[in-house]
C-alpha positions as CSV (number, residue, x, y, z in Angstrom):
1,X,102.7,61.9,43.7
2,X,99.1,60.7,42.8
3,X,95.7,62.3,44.6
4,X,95.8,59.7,46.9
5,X,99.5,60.6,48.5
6,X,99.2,64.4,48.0
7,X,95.3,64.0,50.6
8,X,97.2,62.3,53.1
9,X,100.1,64.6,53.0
10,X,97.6,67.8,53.6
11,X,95.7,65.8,56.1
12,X,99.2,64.9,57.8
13,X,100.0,68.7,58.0
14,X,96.5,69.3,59.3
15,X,96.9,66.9,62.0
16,X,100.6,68.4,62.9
17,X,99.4,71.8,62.9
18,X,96.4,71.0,65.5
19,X,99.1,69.5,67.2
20,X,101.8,72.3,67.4
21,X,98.7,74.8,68.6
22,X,97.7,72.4,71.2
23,X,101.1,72.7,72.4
24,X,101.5,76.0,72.2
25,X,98.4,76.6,73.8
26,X,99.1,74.3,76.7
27,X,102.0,76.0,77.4
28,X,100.9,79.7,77.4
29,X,102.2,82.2,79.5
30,X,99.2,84.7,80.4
31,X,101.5,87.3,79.9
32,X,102.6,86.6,76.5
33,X,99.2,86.3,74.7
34,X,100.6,87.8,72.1
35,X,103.4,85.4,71.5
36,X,101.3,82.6,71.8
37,X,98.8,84.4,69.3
38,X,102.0,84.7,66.7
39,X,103.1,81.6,66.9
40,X,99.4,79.7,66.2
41,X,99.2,82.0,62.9
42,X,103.1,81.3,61.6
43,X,101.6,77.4,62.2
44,X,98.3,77.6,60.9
45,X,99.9,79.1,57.6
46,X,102.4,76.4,57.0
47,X,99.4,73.9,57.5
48,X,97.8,74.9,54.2
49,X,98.4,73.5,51.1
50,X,100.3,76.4,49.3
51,X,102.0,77.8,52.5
52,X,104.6,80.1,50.5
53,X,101.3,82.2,48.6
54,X,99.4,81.5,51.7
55,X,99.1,84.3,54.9
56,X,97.4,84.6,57.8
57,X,95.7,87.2,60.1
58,X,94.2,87.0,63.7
59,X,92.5,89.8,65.1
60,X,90.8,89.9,68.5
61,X,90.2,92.7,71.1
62,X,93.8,94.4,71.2
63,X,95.6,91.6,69.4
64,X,96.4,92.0,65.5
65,X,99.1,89.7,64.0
66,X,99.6,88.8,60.8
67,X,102.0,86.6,58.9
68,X,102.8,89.2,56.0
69,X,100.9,92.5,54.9
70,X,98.4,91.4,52.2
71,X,95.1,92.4,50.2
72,X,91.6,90.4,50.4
73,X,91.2,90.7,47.0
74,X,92.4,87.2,46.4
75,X,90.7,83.9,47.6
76,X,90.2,84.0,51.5
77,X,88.4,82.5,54.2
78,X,88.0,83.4,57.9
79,X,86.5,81.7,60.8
80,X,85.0,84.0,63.8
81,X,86.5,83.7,67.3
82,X,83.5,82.9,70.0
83,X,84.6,84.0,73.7
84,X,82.0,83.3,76.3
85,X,79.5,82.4,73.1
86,X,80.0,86.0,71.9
87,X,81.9,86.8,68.5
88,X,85.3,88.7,69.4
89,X,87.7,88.2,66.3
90,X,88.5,86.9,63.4
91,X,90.8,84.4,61.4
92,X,91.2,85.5,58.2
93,X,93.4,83.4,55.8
94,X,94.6,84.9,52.3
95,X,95.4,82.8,48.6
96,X,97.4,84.5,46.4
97,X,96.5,83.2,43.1
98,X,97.6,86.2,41.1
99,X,99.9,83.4,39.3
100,X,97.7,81.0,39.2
101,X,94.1,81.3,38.8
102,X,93.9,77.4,39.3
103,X,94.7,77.5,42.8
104,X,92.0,77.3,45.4
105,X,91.3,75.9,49.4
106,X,90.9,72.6,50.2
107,X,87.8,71.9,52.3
108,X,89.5,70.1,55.1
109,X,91.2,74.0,55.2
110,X,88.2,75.7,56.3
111,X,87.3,72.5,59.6
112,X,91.2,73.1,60.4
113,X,90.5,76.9,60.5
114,X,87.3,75.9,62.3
115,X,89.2,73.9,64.4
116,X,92.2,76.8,65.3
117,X,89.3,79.5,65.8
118,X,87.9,77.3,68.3
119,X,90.8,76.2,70.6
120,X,92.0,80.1,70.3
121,X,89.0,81.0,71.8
122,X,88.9,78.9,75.0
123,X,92.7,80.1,75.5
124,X,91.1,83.2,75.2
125,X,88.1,82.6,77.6
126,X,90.7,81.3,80.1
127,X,93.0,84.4,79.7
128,X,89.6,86.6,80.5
129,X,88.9,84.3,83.9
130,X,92.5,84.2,84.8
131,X,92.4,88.1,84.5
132,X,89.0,88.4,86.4
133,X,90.3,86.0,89.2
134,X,93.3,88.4,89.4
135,X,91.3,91.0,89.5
136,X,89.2,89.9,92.3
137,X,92.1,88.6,94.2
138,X,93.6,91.9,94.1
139,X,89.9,93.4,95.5
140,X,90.1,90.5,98.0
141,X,93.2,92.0,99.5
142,X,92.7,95.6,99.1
143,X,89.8,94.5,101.4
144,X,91.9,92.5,103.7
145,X,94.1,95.6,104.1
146,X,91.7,98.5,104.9
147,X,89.9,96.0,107.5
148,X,93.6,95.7,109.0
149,X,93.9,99.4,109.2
150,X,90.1,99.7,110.1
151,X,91.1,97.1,113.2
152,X,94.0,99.9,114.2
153,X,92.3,102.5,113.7
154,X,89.3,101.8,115.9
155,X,92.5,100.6,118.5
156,X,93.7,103.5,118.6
157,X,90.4,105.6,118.1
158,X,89.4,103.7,121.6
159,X,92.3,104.4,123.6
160,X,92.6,108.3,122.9
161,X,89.3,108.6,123.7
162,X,89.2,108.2,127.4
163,X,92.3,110.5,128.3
164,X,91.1,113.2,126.4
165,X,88.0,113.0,127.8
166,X,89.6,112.8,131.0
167,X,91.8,116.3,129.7
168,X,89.0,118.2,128.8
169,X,87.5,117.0,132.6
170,X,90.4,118.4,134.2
171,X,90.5,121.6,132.1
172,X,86.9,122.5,132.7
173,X,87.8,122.2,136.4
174,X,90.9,124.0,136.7
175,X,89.4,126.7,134.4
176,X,86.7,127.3,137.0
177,X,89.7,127.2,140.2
178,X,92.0,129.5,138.4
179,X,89.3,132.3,137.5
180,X,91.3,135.0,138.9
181,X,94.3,134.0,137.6
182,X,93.5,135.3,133.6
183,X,97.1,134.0,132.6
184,X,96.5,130.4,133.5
185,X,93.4,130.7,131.9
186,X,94.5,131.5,129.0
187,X,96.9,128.2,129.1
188,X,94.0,126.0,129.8
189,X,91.8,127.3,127.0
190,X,94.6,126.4,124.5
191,X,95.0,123.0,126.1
192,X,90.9,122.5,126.2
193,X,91.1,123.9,122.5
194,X,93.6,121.5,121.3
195,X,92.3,118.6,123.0
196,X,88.7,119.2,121.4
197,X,90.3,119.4,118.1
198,X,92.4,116.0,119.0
199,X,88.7,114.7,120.3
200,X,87.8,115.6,116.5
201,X,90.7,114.1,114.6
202,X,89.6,110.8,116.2
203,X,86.1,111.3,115.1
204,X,87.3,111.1,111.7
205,X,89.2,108.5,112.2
206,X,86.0,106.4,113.9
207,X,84.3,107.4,110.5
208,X,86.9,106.3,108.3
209,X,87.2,103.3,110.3
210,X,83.1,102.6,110.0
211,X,81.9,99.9,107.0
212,X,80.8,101.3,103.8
213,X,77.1,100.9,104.0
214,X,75.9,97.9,102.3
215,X,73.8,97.5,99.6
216,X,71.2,95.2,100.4
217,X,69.8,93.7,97.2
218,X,67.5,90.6,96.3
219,X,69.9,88.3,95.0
220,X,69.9,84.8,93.2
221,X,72.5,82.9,95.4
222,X,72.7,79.7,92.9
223,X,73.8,82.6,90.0
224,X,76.6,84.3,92.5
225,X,77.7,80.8,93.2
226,X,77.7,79.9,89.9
227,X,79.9,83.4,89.2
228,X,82.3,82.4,92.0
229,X,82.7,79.0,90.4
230,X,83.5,80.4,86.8
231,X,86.0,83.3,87.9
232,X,87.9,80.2,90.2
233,X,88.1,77.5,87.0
234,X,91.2,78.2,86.0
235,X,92.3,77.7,89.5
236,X,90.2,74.7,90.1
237,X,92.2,73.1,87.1
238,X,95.5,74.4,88.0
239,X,95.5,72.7,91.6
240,X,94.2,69.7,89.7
241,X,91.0,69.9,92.4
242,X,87.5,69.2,91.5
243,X,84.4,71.0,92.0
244,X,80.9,69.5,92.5
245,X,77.3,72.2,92.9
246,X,74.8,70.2,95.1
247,X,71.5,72.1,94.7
248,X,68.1,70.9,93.9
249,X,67.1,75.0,93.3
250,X,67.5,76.6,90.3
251,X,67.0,80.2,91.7
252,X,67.3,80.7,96.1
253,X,66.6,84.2,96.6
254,X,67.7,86.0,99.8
255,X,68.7,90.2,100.2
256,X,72.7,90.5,100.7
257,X,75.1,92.9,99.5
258,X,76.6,91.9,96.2
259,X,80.0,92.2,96.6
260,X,80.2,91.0,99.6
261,X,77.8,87.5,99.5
262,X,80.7,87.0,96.4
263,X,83.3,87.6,98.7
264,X,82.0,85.2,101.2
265,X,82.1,82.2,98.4
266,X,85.4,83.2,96.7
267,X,87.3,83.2,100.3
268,X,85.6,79.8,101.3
269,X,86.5,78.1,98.2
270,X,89.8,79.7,98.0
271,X,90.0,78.4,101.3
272,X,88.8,75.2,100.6
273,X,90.9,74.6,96.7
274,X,94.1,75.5,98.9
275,X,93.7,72.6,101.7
276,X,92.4,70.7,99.3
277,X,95.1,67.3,97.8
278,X,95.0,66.7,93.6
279,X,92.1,64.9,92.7
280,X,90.8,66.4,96.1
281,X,86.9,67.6,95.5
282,X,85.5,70.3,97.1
283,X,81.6,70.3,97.8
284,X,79.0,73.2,97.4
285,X,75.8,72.6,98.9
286,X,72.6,74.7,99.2
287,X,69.4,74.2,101.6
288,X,66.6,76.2,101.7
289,X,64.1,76.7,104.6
290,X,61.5,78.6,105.6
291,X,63.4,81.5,107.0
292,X,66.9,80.7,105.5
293,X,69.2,79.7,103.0
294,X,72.2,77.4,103.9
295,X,75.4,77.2,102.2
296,X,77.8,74.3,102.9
297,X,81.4,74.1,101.6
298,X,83.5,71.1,102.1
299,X,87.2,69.9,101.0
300,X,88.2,66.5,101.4
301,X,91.7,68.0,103.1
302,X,93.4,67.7,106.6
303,X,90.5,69.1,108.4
304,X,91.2,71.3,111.9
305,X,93.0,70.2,115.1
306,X,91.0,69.8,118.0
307,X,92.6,73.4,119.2
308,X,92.7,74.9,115.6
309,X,89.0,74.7,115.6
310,X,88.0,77.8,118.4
311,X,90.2,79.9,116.5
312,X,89.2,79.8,113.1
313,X,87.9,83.0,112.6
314,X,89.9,84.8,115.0
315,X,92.1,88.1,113.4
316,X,95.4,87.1,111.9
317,X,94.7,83.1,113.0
318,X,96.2,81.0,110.4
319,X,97.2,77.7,109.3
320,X,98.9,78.3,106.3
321,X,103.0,78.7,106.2
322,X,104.3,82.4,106.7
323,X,103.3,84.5,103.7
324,X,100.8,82.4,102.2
325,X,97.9,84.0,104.1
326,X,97.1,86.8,106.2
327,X,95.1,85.4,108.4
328,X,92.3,87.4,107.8
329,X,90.2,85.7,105.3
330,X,87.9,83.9,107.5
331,X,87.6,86.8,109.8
332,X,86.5,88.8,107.6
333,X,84.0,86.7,105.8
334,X,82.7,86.0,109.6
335,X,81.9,89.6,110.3
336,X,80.4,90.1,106.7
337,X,77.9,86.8,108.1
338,X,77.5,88.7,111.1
339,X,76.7,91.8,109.4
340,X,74.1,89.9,107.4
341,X,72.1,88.6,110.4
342,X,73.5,85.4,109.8
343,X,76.2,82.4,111.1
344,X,78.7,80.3,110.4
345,X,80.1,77.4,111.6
346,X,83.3,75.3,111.1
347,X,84.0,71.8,111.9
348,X,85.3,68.8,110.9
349,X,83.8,66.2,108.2
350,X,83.2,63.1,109.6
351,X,85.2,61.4,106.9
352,X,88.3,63.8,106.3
353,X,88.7,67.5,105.7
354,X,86.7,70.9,106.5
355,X,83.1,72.2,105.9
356,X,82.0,75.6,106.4
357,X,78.2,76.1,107.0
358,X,76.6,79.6,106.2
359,X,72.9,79.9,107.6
360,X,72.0,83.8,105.9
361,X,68.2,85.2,106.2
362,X,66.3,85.3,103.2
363,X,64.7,88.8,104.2
Protein backbone atom coordinates (compact mmCIF):
# COMPACT_ATOMS: atom_id res chain seq x y z
CA UNK A 1 0.00 0.00 0.00
CA UNK A 2 1.99 3.25 -0.83
CA UNK A 3 1.73 6.67 1.53
CA UNK A 4 -0.75 7.89 -0.63
CA UNK A 5 -3.44 4.79 -0.06
CA UNK A 6 -2.41 4.19 3.68
CA UNK A 7 -3.47 8.72 4.28
CA UNK A 8 -6.73 8.14 2.80
CA UNK A 9 -7.44 5.03 4.59
CA UNK A 10 -6.73 6.91 8.14
CA UNK A 11 -8.55 9.93 6.90
CA UNK A 12 -11.49 7.40 5.84
CA UNK A 13 -11.48 6.04 9.50
CA UNK A 14 -11.36 9.59 10.74
CA UNK A 15 -14.31 10.58 8.87
CA UNK A 16 -16.25 7.21 9.94
CA UNK A 17 -15.48 7.70 13.42
CA UNK A 18 -16.85 11.50 13.46
CA UNK A 19 -19.55 9.86 11.94
CA UNK A 20 -20.48 6.88 14.38
CA UNK A 21 -20.14 9.69 17.44
CA UNK A 22 -22.53 11.90 15.66
CA UNK A 23 -24.77 9.15 15.67
CA UNK A 24 -24.38 8.11 18.83
CA UNK A 25 -24.67 11.35 20.14
CA UNK A 26 -27.87 12.20 18.29
CA UNK A 27 -29.38 9.37 19.66
CA UNK A 28 -28.52 9.71 23.46
CA UNK A 29 -30.69 8.75 26.00
CA UNK A 30 -30.15 11.39 29.07
CA UNK A 31 -30.20 8.56 31.15
CA UNK A 32 -27.58 6.50 29.71
CA UNK A 33 -24.71 9.09 29.59
CA UNK A 34 -22.67 6.67 30.43
CA UNK A 35 -23.37 4.32 27.60
CA UNK A 36 -23.16 6.90 25.20
CA UNK A 37 -19.74 8.01 26.86
CA UNK A 38 -18.52 4.11 26.34
CA UNK A 39 -19.38 3.73 23.18
CA UNK A 40 -17.65 7.23 21.71
CA UNK A 41 -14.24 5.90 23.37
CA UNK A 42 -14.54 2.06 21.94
CA UNK A 43 -15.04 4.33 18.45
CA UNK A 44 -12.61 6.87 18.90
CA UNK A 45 -9.92 4.00 19.55
CA UNK A 46 -10.65 2.04 16.44
CA UNK A 47 -10.25 5.46 14.56
CA UNK A 48 -6.48 5.59 15.14
CA UNK A 49 -3.98 4.23 13.17
CA UNK A 50 -2.74 1.31 15.40
CA UNK A 51 -6.11 0.60 17.11
CA UNK A 52 -4.96 -2.86 18.66
CA UNK A 53 -1.82 -0.92 20.84
CA UNK A 54 -4.06 2.00 20.90
CA UNK A 55 -6.51 2.87 24.31
CA UNK A 56 -8.56 5.36 25.34
CA UNK A 57 -9.81 7.24 28.46
CA UNK A 58 -12.61 9.88 29.05
CA UNK A 59 -12.99 11.31 32.29
CA UNK A 60 -15.49 14.01 33.17
CA UNK A 61 -17.40 14.97 36.47
CA UNK A 62 -18.57 11.35 37.65
CA UNK A 63 -17.91 9.62 34.36
CA UNK A 64 -14.50 7.52 33.97
CA UNK A 65 -14.39 4.89 31.09
CA UNK A 66 -11.67 3.54 29.65
CA UNK A 67 -11.03 1.11 26.76
CA UNK A 68 -8.43 -1.12 28.77
CA UNK A 69 -6.35 -0.37 31.99
CA UNK A 70 -3.05 1.28 30.84
CA UNK A 71 0.18 3.39 31.89
CA UNK A 72 0.95 7.06 30.47
CA UNK A 73 4.35 6.25 30.29
CA UNK A 74 4.03 5.64 26.60
CA UNK A 75 3.22 8.22 23.76
CA UNK A 76 -0.21 9.91 24.58
CA UNK A 77 -2.22 12.87 23.82
CA UNK A 78 -5.41 14.26 25.43
CA UNK A 79 -7.75 16.99 24.52
CA UNK A 80 -9.73 18.94 27.44
CA UNK A 81 -13.55 18.82 27.51
CA UNK A 82 -15.02 22.61 27.68
CA UNK A 83 -18.74 22.63 29.18
CA UNK A 84 -20.26 26.09 29.33
CA UNK A 85 -16.53 27.48 28.23
CA UNK A 86 -15.16 25.91 31.45
CA UNK A 87 -12.62 22.83 31.41
CA UNK A 88 -14.50 19.69 32.92
CA UNK A 89 -12.55 16.55 31.59
CA UNK A 90 -10.27 15.00 29.67
CA UNK A 91 -9.54 12.73 26.68
CA UNK A 92 -6.61 11.06 27.12
CA UNK A 93 -5.44 8.61 24.30
CA UNK A 94 -2.49 6.04 25.06
CA UNK A 95 0.41 4.41 22.20
CA UNK A 96 1.90 1.48 23.26
CA UNK A 97 5.15 1.43 21.57
CA UNK A 98 6.93 -0.79 23.95
CA UNK A 99 7.48 -3.03 20.63
CA UNK A 100 8.05 -0.57 18.59
CA UNK A 101 9.79 2.55 19.25
CA UNK A 102 9.01 3.68 15.52
CA UNK A 103 5.49 4.08 16.16
CA UNK A 104 4.01 7.53 16.76
CA UNK A 105 0.35 9.75 16.18
CA UNK A 106 -0.52 11.05 13.20
CA UNK A 107 -1.50 14.76 13.25
CA UNK A 108 -4.87 14.44 11.78
CA UNK A 109 -5.16 12.23 15.34
CA UNK A 110 -4.87 15.04 17.60
CA UNK A 111 -7.95 17.56 15.22
CA UNK A 112 -10.05 14.13 15.34
CA UNK A 113 -9.42 14.04 19.21
CA UNK A 114 -10.04 17.81 18.98
CA UNK A 115 -12.93 17.15 17.16
CA UNK A 116 -14.50 14.20 19.65
CA UNK A 117 -13.65 16.54 22.80
CA UNK A 118 -15.65 19.04 21.27
CA UNK A 119 -19.00 17.41 20.27
CA UNK A 120 -18.68 15.44 23.83
CA UNK A 121 -18.88 18.53 25.39
CA UNK A 122 -22.04 20.08 23.82
CA UNK A 123 -23.80 16.52 24.62
CA UNK A 124 -22.58 17.29 27.78
CA UNK A 125 -23.80 21.06 28.02
CA UNK A 126 -27.14 19.68 26.87
CA UNK A 127 -27.27 16.90 29.50
CA UNK A 128 -26.58 19.83 32.24
CA UNK A 129 -29.73 22.13 30.66
CA UNK A 130 -31.86 19.16 30.27
CA UNK A 131 -31.12 18.33 34.01
CA UNK A 132 -31.55 22.02 35.08
CA UNK A 133 -34.88 22.25 33.02
CA UNK A 134 -35.95 19.14 34.97
CA UNK A 135 -34.95 20.55 37.81
CA UNK A 136 -36.95 23.58 37.48
CA UNK A 137 -39.90 21.82 36.15
CA UNK A 138 -39.92 19.79 39.19
CA UNK A 139 -39.77 23.40 41.42
CA UNK A 140 -42.42 24.57 38.98
CA UNK A 141 -44.84 22.02 40.26
CA UNK A 142 -43.84 21.63 43.80
CA UNK A 143 -45.04 25.23 43.53
CA UNK A 144 -48.13 24.45 41.69
CA UNK A 145 -49.00 22.02 44.42
CA UNK A 146 -48.53 23.91 47.71
CA UNK A 147 -50.59 26.97 45.98
CA UNK A 148 -53.37 24.13 45.48
CA UNK A 149 -53.16 23.21 49.02
CA UNK A 150 -52.64 26.94 50.05
CA UNK A 151 -56.13 27.56 47.90
CA UNK A 152 -57.79 24.70 50.36
CA UNK A 153 -56.47 25.59 53.10
CA UNK A 154 -57.43 29.22 53.15
CA UNK A 155 -61.17 27.49 52.01
CA UNK A 156 -61.37 25.79 54.72
CA UNK A 157 -59.49 28.33 57.11
CA UNK A 158 -62.58 30.80 56.01
CA UNK A 159 -65.42 28.62 56.62
CA UNK A 160 -64.37 27.33 60.27
CA UNK A 161 -63.92 30.63 61.13
CA UNK A 162 -67.38 32.02 61.42
CA UNK A 163 -69.05 29.07 63.45
CA UNK A 164 -66.56 29.00 65.92
CA UNK A 165 -66.77 32.39 66.38
CA UNK A 166 -70.30 32.08 66.54
CA UNK A 167 -69.51 28.87 69.37
CA UNK A 168 -67.44 30.82 71.46
CA UNK A 169 -70.51 33.71 71.16
CA UNK A 170 -72.94 31.34 72.44
CA UNK A 171 -70.62 29.94 75.14
CA UNK A 172 -69.77 33.25 76.58
CA UNK A 173 -73.59 33.75 76.85
CA UNK A 174 -74.74 30.69 78.20
CA UNK A 175 -71.78 30.73 80.68
CA UNK A 176 -73.18 34.06 82.04
CA UNK A 177 -77.23 32.30 82.10
CA UNK A 178 -76.15 29.22 83.77
CA UNK A 179 -73.96 30.80 86.70
CA UNK A 180 -75.73 28.99 89.31
CA UNK A 181 -75.69 25.96 87.69
CA UNK A 182 -71.60 25.03 88.33
CA UNK A 183 -72.12 21.65 86.44
CA UNK A 184 -73.19 23.17 83.19
CA UNK A 185 -70.52 25.50 83.58
CA UNK A 186 -68.15 23.26 83.75
CA UNK A 187 -69.49 21.78 80.19
CA UNK A 188 -69.33 25.10 78.55
CA UNK A 189 -65.74 25.93 79.60
CA UNK A 190 -64.62 22.68 77.93
CA UNK A 191 -66.63 23.46 74.82
CA UNK A 192 -65.27 27.39 74.90
CA UNK A 193 -61.70 25.68 75.69
CA UNK A 194 -61.76 23.40 72.74
CA UNK A 195 -63.25 25.71 70.38
CA UNK A 196 -60.36 28.34 71.20
CA UNK A 197 -57.91 25.77 70.66
CA UNK A 198 -59.88 24.77 67.15
CA UNK A 199 -59.87 28.91 66.67
CA UNK A 200 -55.96 28.22 66.96
CA UNK A 201 -55.32 25.24 64.78
CA UNK A 202 -56.80 27.38 61.95
CA UNK A 203 -54.51 30.17 62.73
CA UNK A 204 -51.83 27.95 61.82
CA UNK A 205 -53.22 26.77 59.13
CA UNK A 206 -53.86 30.72 57.80
CA UNK A 207 -50.01 30.93 58.43
CA UNK A 208 -49.05 28.05 56.60
CA UNK A 209 -51.37 28.99 53.95
CA UNK A 210 -49.64 32.81 53.77
CA UNK A 211 -46.75 33.42 50.80
CA UNK A 212 -43.21 33.06 51.74
CA UNK A 213 -42.09 36.68 51.93
CA UNK A 214 -40.43 37.73 48.91
CA UNK A 215 -37.19 38.85 48.35
CA UNK A 216 -37.29 41.88 46.59
CA UNK A 217 -34.01 42.47 44.73
CA UNK A 218 -32.63 44.85 41.88
CA UNK A 219 -32.58 42.59 39.04
CA UNK A 220 -31.29 42.66 35.36
CA UNK A 221 -34.55 41.35 33.52
CA UNK A 222 -32.64 40.90 29.93
CA UNK A 223 -30.07 38.39 32.14
CA UNK A 224 -33.17 36.33 33.86
CA UNK A 225 -34.64 36.26 30.38
CA UNK A 226 -31.66 35.26 28.98
CA UNK A 227 -31.46 32.37 31.91
CA UNK A 228 -34.96 31.28 31.09
CA UNK A 229 -34.05 31.04 27.42
CA UNK A 230 -30.89 28.80 28.09
CA UNK A 231 -32.48 26.28 30.79
CA UNK A 232 -35.60 25.96 27.84
CA UNK A 233 -33.05 25.16 24.68
CA UNK A 234 -33.12 21.88 24.75
CA UNK A 235 -36.87 22.15 24.77
CA UNK A 236 -36.99 24.80 22.17
CA UNK A 237 -35.10 22.24 19.87
CA UNK A 238 -36.98 19.30 20.82
CA UNK A 239 -40.51 20.77 19.76
CA UNK A 240 -38.65 22.00 16.70
CA UNK A 241 -39.90 25.77 17.81
CA UNK A 242 -37.86 28.81 17.43
CA UNK A 243 -37.05 31.47 19.67
CA UNK A 244 -36.37 35.20 18.81
CA UNK A 245 -35.13 38.12 21.99
CA UNK A 246 -36.48 41.58 20.78
CA UNK A 247 -34.73 44.06 23.04
CA UNK A 248 -32.85 47.18 22.18
CA UNK A 249 -31.48 47.13 26.15
CA UNK A 250 -28.66 45.41 27.21
CA UNK A 251 -29.44 45.67 31.04
CA UNK A 252 -33.55 46.87 32.22
CA UNK A 253 -33.38 46.97 35.86
CA UNK A 254 -36.52 46.67 38.01
CA UNK A 255 -36.79 45.14 42.04
CA UNK A 256 -38.64 41.53 41.81
CA UNK A 257 -38.13 38.47 43.64
CA UNK A 258 -35.76 36.12 41.89
CA UNK A 259 -37.33 33.16 41.80
CA UNK A 260 -40.32 34.18 41.07
CA UNK A 261 -39.69 36.99 37.98
CA UNK A 262 -37.93 33.40 36.57
CA UNK A 263 -40.97 31.62 37.21
CA UNK A 264 -43.12 34.14 35.45
CA UNK A 265 -40.81 33.68 32.08
CA UNK A 266 -40.38 29.87 32.31
CA UNK A 267 -44.41 29.35 32.69
CA UNK A 268 -45.07 31.84 29.73
CA UNK A 269 -42.77 30.34 27.42
CA UNK A 270 -43.58 26.90 28.50
CA UNK A 271 -46.85 28.11 27.72
CA UNK A 272 -46.14 29.54 24.69
CA UNK A 273 -43.33 26.39 23.16
CA UNK A 274 -46.46 24.06 23.99
CA UNK A 275 -49.26 25.90 21.68
CA UNK A 276 -46.73 26.65 19.59
CA UNK A 277 -46.73 24.34 15.64
CA UNK A 278 -42.85 23.12 14.33
CA UNK A 279 -41.15 25.83 12.87
CA UNK A 280 -43.62 27.88 15.08
CA UNK A 281 -41.60 31.04 16.67
CA UNK A 282 -42.20 32.31 19.77
CA UNK A 283 -41.48 36.16 20.40
CA UNK A 284 -39.78 37.87 23.54
CA UNK A 285 -40.11 41.43 23.58
CA UNK A 286 -38.97 44.10 26.18
CA UNK A 287 -40.08 48.01 26.53
CA UNK A 288 -38.97 50.18 28.88
CA UNK A 289 -40.71 53.40 30.22
CA UNK A 290 -40.40 55.82 32.56
CA UNK A 291 -42.09 54.00 35.41
CA UNK A 292 -42.04 50.31 33.89
CA UNK A 293 -40.72 47.62 32.22
CA UNK A 294 -42.86 45.52 29.68
CA UNK A 295 -42.46 42.08 28.78
CA UNK A 296 -44.39 40.66 25.68
CA UNK A 297 -44.50 36.94 24.77
CA UNK A 298 -46.04 35.73 21.69
CA UNK A 299 -46.55 32.18 19.82
CA UNK A 300 -47.65 32.03 16.39
CA UNK A 301 -50.25 29.15 17.69
CA UNK A 302 -54.12 28.82 17.76
CA UNK A 303 -54.64 31.78 19.83
CA UNK A 304 -57.92 31.94 22.51
CA UNK A 305 -61.66 31.53 21.75
CA UNK A 306 -63.59 34.49 22.08
CA UNK A 307 -64.93 32.72 25.65
CA UNK A 308 -61.41 31.13 26.42
CA UNK A 309 -60.17 34.56 26.73
CA UNK A 310 -62.01 35.85 30.44
CA UNK A 311 -60.77 32.76 31.79
CA UNK A 312 -57.33 32.56 31.22
CA UNK A 313 -55.97 33.02 34.43
CA UNK A 314 -58.73 31.66 36.37
CA UNK A 315 -57.67 28.40 39.03
CA UNK A 316 -57.60 25.05 37.36
CA UNK A 317 -58.84 26.84 33.72
CA UNK A 318 -57.19 24.96 31.00
CA UNK A 319 -56.94 24.31 27.42
CA UNK A 320 -54.76 21.60 27.29
CA UNK A 321 -56.08 17.72 27.13
CA UNK A 322 -56.54 15.97 30.67
CA UNK A 323 -53.24 15.46 32.31
CA UNK A 324 -51.16 17.75 30.36
CA UNK A 325 -51.65 20.70 32.59
CA UNK A 326 -53.01 21.63 35.82
CA UNK A 327 -54.45 24.52 35.12
CA UNK A 328 -52.67 26.53 37.31
CA UNK A 329 -49.78 27.84 35.53
CA UNK A 330 -51.22 31.09 34.52
CA UNK A 331 -52.91 31.60 37.71
CA UNK A 332 -50.19 31.51 39.48
CA UNK A 333 -47.95 33.57 37.43
CA UNK A 334 -51.00 36.24 37.61
CA UNK A 335 -50.95 36.50 41.30
CA UNK A 336 -47.05 36.62 41.38
CA UNK A 337 -47.78 40.00 38.81
CA UNK A 338 -50.16 41.01 41.23
CA UNK A 339 -47.94 40.57 44.03
CA UNK A 340 -45.43 42.61 42.16
CA UNK A 341 -47.58 45.78 41.73
CA UNK A 342 -47.93 44.89 38.33
CA UNK A 343 -50.41 43.34 35.25
CA UNK A 344 -50.92 41.26 32.74
CA UNK A 345 -52.87 40.91 29.91
CA UNK A 346 -53.84 38.14 27.38
CA UNK A 347 -55.25 38.49 23.94
CA UNK A 348 -55.07 37.44 20.68
CA UNK A 349 -52.37 38.51 17.91
CA UNK A 350 -53.78 40.11 15.22
CA UNK A 351 -52.19 37.62 12.81
CA UNK A 352 -52.51 34.14 14.63
CA UNK A 353 -51.70 32.85 18.11
CA UNK A 354 -51.32 34.37 21.78
CA UNK A 355 -49.29 37.21 23.45
CA UNK A 356 -48.93 37.75 26.97
CA UNK A 357 -48.04 41.38 28.08
CA UNK A 358 -46.38 41.84 31.64
CA UNK A 359 -46.28 45.69 32.66
CA UNK A 360 -43.95 45.21 36.31
CA UNK A 361 -42.69 48.56 38.20
CA UNK A 362 -39.19 49.22 38.08
CA UNK A 363 -39.18 50.38 41.89
Amino acid sequence: MTNTEQALKERIKELTCLYEVSSIIANTDIELVEDTVKAIAFSLKKAFQYPKKTDVLIECDTISIKTNSFSEDNLTIFSNIKIFNAVKGKIIVHLNTSKSKEINFLKEEQLLLDNVALKLGNLLERVEIQKNEASLKRQMEHTDRLSILGEITVGIAHELNTPLANILGFGELLKEDLKSNPKAISDIDKIIKNAIFSREVVKKLMFFACEMPQQMKRLNLIAHIKNAIKLLDATFKKEQVKYIIKTEEEALWLRADPIQLTQIIFNLLMNAIYFSPKNGLVTIETECTKKNVIIKISDEGSGFTKDDLPKVFQPFFTTKPLGDGSGLGLSVVHGIVASHKGTITAENNSDKGAIFTITLPKD
